[in-house]
MARNU-215617 format. One record per residue (C-alpha): residue number from 1; residue in three letters; x, y, z. Coordinates in steps of 0.05 Angstrom, whole numbers, plus 5000, padded with zeros to 4 digits. Layout:
BEGIN
<resi NUM resn ALA c1 X c2 Y c3 Z>;
...
END
This chain:
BEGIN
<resi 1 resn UNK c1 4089 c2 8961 c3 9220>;
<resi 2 resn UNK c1 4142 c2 8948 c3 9174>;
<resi 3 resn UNK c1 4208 c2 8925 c3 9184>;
<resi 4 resn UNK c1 4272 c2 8978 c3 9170>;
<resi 5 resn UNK c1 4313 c2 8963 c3 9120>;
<resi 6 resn UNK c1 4387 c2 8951 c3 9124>;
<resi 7 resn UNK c1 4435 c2 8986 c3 9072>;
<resi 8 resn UNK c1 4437 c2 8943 c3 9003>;
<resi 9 resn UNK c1 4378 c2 8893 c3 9035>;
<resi 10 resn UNK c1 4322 c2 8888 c3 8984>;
<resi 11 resn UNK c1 4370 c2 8907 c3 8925>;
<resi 12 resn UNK c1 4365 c2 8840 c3 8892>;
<resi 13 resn UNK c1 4306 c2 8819 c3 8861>;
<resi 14 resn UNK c1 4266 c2 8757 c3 8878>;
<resi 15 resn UNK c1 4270 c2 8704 c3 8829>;
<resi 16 resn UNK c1 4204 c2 8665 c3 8831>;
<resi 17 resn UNK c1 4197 c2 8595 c3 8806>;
<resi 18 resn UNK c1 4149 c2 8564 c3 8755>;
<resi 19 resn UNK c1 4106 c2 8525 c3 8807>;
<resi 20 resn UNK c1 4108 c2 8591 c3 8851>;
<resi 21 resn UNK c1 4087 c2 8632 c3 8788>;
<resi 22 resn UNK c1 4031 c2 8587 c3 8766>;
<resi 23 resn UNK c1 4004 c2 8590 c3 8837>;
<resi 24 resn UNK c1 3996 c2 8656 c3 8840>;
<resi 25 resn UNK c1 3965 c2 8664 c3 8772>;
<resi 26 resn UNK c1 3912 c2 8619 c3 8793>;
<resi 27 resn UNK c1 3898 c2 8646 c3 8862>;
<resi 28 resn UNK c1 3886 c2 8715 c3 8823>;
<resi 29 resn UNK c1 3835 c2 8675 c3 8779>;
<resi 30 resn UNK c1 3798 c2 8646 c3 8834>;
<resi 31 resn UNK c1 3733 c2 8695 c3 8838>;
<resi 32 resn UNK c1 3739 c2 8740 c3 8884>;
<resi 33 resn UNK c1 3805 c2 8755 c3 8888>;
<resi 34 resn UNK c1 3828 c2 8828 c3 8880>;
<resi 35 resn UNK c1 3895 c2 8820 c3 8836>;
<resi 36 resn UNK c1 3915 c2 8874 c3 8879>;
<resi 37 resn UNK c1 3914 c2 8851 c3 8938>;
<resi 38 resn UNK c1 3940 c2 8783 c3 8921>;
<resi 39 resn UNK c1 4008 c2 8817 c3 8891>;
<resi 40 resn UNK c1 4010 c2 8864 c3 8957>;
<resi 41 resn UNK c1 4006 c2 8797 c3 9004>;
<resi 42 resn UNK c1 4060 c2 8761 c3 8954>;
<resi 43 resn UNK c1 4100 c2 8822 c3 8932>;
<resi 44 resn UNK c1 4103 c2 8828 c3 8868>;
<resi 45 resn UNK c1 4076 c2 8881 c3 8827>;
<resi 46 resn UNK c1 4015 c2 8885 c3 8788>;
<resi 47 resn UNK c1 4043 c2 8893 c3 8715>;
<resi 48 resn UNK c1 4088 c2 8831 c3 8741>;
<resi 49 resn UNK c1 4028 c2 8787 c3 8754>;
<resi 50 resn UNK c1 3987 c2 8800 c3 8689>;
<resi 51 resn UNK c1 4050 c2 8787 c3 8656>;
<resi 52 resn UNK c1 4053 c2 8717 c3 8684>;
<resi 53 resn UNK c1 3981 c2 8709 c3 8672>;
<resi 54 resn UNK c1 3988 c2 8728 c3 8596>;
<resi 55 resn UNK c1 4048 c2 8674 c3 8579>;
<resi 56 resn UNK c1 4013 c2 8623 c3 8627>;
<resi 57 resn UNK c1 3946 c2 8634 c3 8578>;
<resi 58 resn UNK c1 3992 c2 8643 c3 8515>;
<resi 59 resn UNK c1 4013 c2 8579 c3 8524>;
<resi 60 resn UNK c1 3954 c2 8544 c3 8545>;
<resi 61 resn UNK c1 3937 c2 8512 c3 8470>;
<resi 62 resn UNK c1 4008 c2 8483 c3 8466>;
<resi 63 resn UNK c1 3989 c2 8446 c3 8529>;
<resi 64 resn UNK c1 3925 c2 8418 c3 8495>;
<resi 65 resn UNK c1 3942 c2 8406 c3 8427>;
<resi 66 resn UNK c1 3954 c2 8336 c3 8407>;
<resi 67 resn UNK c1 4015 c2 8334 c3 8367>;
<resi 68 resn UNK c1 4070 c2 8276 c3 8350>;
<resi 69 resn UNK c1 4126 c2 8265 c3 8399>;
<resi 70 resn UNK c1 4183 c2 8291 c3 8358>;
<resi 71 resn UNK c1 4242 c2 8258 c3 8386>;
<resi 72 resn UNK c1 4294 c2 8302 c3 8409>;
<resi 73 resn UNK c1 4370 c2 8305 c3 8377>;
<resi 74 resn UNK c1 4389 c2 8264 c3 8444>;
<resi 75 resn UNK c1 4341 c2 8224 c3 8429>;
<resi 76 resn UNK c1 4349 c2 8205 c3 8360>;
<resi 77 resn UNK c1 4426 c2 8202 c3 8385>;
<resi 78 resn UNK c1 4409 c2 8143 c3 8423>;
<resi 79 resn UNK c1 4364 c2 8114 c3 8381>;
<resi 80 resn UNK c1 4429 c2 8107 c3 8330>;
<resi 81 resn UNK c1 4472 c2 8082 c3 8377>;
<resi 82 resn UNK c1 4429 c2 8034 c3 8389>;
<resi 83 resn UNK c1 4412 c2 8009 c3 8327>;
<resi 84 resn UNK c1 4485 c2 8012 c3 8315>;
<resi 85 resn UNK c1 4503 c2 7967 c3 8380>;
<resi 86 resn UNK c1 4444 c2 7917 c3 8358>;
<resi 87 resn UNK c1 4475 c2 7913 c3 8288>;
<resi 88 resn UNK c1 4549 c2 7898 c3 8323>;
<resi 89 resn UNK c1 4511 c2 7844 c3 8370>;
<resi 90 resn UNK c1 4472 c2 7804 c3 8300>;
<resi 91 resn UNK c1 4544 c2 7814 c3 8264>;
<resi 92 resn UNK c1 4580 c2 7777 c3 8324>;
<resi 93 resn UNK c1 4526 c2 7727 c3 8342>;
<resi 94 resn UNK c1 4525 c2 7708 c3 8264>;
<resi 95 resn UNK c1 4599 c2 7698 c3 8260>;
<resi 96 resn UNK c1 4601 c2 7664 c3 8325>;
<resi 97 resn UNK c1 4550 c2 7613 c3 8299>;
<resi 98 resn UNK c1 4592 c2 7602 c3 8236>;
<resi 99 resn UNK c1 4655 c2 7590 c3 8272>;
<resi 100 resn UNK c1 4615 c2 7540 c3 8319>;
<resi 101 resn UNK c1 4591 c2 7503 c3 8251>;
<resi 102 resn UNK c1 4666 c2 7497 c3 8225>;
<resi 103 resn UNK c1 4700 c2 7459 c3 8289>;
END
């Protein structure tokens, strides 16, 4: 038996998460598993699962590929700043040592 609905209740959509999407997607590829019934039990519709189940296998050779880590802008941010605050440190340390040589 269903449960009545109250005026406006069920009038915002469910937002699922990645881990909740990419467990349903795999339940519906376990064998046996009538897609169906799978989106009845976790309410979503049909057209909404094979949706998921498309971009989860559309991205599926990014995942494997072997590429180089390109650094990120962030990244190479930091990276700069640090090189910069290294250079700043050698600078100091090598006038440091040449004032220490003169007294």
């Amino acid at each position: 038996m269903r449960k009545k609905k109250s005026p406006g209740e069920g009038s915002q959509r469910k937002r699922w998460g990645g881990p909740e999407k990419l467990r349903i997607v795999l339940a519906g590829l376990e064998p046996g598993v009538e897609v169906s019934d799978l989106c009845r039990r976790e309410g979503l519709s049909p057209a909404l699962y094979y949706q998921w189940k498309r971009t989860l296998l559309g991205a599926a050779d990014r995942i494997f590929e072997k590429k180089e880590h390109k650094p990120s802008a962030r990244e190479e941010r930091l990276n700069a700043q640090l090189t910069r605050a290294k250079d700043v440190i050698a600078e100091i340390t090598a006038e440091n040592l040449d004032l220490k040589k003169t007294f």
